[in-house]
N, C-alpha and C positions, 0 to 999 in steps of 0.2 A: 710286746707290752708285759710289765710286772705287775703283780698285786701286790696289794700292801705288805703280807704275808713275805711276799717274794723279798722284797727291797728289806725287811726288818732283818731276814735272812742272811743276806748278800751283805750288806753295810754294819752290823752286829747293834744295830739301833732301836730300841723298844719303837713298837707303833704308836704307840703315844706320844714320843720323841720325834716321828716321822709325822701327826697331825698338828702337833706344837710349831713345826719348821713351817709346816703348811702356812697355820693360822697367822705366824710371824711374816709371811712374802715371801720366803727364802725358796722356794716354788714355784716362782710367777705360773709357767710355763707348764704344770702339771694339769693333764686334763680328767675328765670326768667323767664317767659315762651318765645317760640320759637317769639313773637312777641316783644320781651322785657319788658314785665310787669311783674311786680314785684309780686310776691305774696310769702305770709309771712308765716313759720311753727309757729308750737304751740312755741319752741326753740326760734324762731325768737319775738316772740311775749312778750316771759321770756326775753329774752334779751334785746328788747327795754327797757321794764319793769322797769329793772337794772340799765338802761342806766340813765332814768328817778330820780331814787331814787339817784343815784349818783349826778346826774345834780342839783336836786333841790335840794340836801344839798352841795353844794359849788365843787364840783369836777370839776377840768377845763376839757375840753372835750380832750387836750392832754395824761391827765393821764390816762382817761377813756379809751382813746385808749389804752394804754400803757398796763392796765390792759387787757383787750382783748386780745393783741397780747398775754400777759403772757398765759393766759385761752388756748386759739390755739397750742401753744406749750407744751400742757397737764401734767403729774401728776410731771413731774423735774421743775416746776414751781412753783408747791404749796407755799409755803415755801414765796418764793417772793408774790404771790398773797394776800396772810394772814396779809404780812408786809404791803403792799399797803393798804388793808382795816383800820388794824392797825391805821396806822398814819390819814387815813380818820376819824375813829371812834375820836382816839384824838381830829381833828382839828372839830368838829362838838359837840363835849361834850365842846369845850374852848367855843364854839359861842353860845353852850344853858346857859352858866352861864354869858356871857358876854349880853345877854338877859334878861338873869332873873334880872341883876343888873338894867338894862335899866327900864324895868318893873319896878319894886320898887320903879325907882324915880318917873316913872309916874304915879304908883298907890299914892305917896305921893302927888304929884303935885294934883291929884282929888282929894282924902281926904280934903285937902287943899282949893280947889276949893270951895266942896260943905260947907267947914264949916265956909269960910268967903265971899262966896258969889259971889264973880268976882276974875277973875286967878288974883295974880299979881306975882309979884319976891321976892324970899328967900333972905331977905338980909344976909344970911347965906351962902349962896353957889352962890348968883347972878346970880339967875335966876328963 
């Protein structure tokens, strides 16, 4: 078992962040000892984990619940859960190519930089 201490640690998540997920359900499954403290399974610690990798590639924390509850109501779910990563996977492969375009202009912009010596503006694309 982890302490809250522990998990803030392990997962790079403010504890406040970890009682905000709590109070939101995204936790069902965390227990408590008889004094109310929270302490974390290995399970619980996978599932922050998850929580995390969703969050910080663009998952609003609605769906993330969404998907949870899906998880909770076990294997007549699958199906729906696959779809939900699914469309996640999409919207995360649109935003690594809508990056890499971003990128390319700014490695142009440096290119640029370095071979006339001070930034200025493309009078090609104006800017």
């Amino acid at each position: 078992m982890y302490t809250m201490k522990e998990v803030s640690d392990l997962t790079g998540l403010s504890e406040h962040t970890i009682r905000y997920y709590d109070r939101e359900g995204l936790l069902p499954l965390l227990t408590r000892t008889k004094s109310g403290i929270r302490r974390f399974s290995q399970d619980d610690l996978e599932w922050m984990k998850l929580i995390c990798c969703l969050k910080n590639s663009g998952m609003p924390l609605e769906k993330i619940k969404t998907f949870m509850v899906l998880c909770l109501d076990g294997e007549k779910t699958a199906e729906a859960r696959k779809e939900l990563l699914e469309s996640h996977r999409r919207y995360i492969l649109e935003q690594i190519d809508h990056l890499n375009s971003c990128l390319g202009t700014i490695n142009y912009k440096i290119d640029n930089y370095k071979t006339v010596g001070i930034f200025h503006l493309d009078r090609q694309t104006g800017a």
